[in-house]
N, C-alpha and C positions, 0 to 999 in steps of 0.2 A: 698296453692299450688294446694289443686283439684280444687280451681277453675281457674286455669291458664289453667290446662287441659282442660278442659272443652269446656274454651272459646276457644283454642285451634284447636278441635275435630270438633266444630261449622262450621256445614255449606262447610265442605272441604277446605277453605281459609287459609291462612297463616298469621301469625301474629306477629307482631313484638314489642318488648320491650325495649323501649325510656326511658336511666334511665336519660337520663340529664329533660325527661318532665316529666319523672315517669306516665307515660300511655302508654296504648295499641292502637296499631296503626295497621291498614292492609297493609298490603306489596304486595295484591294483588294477583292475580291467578299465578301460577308456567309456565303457555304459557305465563306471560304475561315477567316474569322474563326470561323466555329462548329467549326471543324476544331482552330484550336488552343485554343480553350474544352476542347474535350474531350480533348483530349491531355495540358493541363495538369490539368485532376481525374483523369484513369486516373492520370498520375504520380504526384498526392499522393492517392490511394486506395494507389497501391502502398506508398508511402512510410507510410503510415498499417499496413497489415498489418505491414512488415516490422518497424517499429519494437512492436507491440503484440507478435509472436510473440517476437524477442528481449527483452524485459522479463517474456514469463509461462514465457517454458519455462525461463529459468535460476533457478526456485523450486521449493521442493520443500517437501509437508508432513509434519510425523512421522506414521509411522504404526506403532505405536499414542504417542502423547505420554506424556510419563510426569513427572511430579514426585518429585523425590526432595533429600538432604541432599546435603552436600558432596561427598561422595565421589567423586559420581558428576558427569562434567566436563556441563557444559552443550551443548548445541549441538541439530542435527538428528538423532531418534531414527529407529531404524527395529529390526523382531524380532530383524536381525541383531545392532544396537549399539542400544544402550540410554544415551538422554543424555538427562539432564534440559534439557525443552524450556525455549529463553528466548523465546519469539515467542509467549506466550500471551496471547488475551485472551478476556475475560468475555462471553458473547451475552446474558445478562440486564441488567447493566447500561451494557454496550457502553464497558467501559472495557479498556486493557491491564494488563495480572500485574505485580505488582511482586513480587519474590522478596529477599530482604534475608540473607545467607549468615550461618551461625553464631549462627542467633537462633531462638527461638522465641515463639508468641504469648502472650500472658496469658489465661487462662483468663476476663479480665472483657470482651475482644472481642466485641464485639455490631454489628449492622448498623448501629446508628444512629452509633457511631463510628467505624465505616467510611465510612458515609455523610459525614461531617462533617469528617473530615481528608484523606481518600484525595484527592489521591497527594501532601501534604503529610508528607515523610518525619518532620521534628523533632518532628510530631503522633502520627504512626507510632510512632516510636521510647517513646513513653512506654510504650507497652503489648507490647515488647518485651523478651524475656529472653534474654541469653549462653547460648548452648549449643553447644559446639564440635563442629560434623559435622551438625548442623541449618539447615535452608533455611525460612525463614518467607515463604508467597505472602499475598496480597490485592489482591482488586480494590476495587469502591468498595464491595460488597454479603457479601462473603466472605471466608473467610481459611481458612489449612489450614497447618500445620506437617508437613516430611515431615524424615525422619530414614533412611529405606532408599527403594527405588524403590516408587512408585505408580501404578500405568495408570492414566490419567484415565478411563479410559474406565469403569474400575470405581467410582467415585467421583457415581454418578448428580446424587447433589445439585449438582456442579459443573457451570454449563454452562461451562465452558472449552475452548477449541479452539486448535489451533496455527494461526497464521496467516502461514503457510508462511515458509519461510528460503531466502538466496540460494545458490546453488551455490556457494559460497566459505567457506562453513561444514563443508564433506565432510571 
């Protein structure tokens, strides 16, 4: 055992103890150890950007979002093309849009049954009516039947947002 010290102590060097070789090996000077300490974080610093910037740039948000019936195909909206947003969700009750195609609400929808079944469709569906070319949305707080296009934007009482779509939607 003092002689591990020893060898140790030796010279200011660091040393290290290989029990699969059962010998003593140098590990080297401690700049040389701080040298790849920080080689391997700048690496995985890079690796941390490069992977954050490809997962946010291939998204995009509608701008302006719009709700509408059937008609009109779903996906990412923009002034040029106009599609009824499917990436909506609520900022008041921090839920996501459910949209239910060819239906419309019943006039007896209220918060509190929103509150109580959302996003329980078979609970949903009671207070649902057939209407062919109609899109019935709800979150857990709201509900709104569109039948032609709607800018959300005009729609103050919703707080609904598009929560952006992949580039694979274009």
């Amino acid at each position: 055992m003092e002689e591990l010290d020893d060898i140790l102590k030796d010279e200011g060097k660091h040393h290290s103890f290989s029990e699969a070789e059962g010998d003593i090996q140098e590990a080297g000077d401690r700049t040389d150890l701080n040298k790849y300490i920080e080689e391997i974080l700048e690496n995985q610093d890079t690796l941390h950007q490069s992977y954050t910037i490809a997962t946010t740039k291939n998204q995009m948000k509608c701008n302006p979002p719009f709700l509408s019936g059937t008609l009109m195909k779903k996906g990412l909206s923009s002034n040029a093309r106009q599609r009824a947003c499917d990436s909506l969700h609520c900022t008041d009750c921090d839920s996501p849009i459910i949209s239910v195609e060819d239906s419309i609400w019943s006039s007896k929808v209220d918060y509190y049954f929103l509150r109580t079944n959302y996003p329980n469709m078979d609970k949903l569906k009671l207070k649902l009516k057939h209407k062919k070319g109609s899109r019935a949305y709800c979150c857990q707080c709201k509900s709104i039947t569109a039948a032609k296009a709607i800018r959300l934007d005009e729609r103050v009482e919703l707080r609904w947002i598009c929560r952006k779509h992949n580039d694979s939607v274009l």
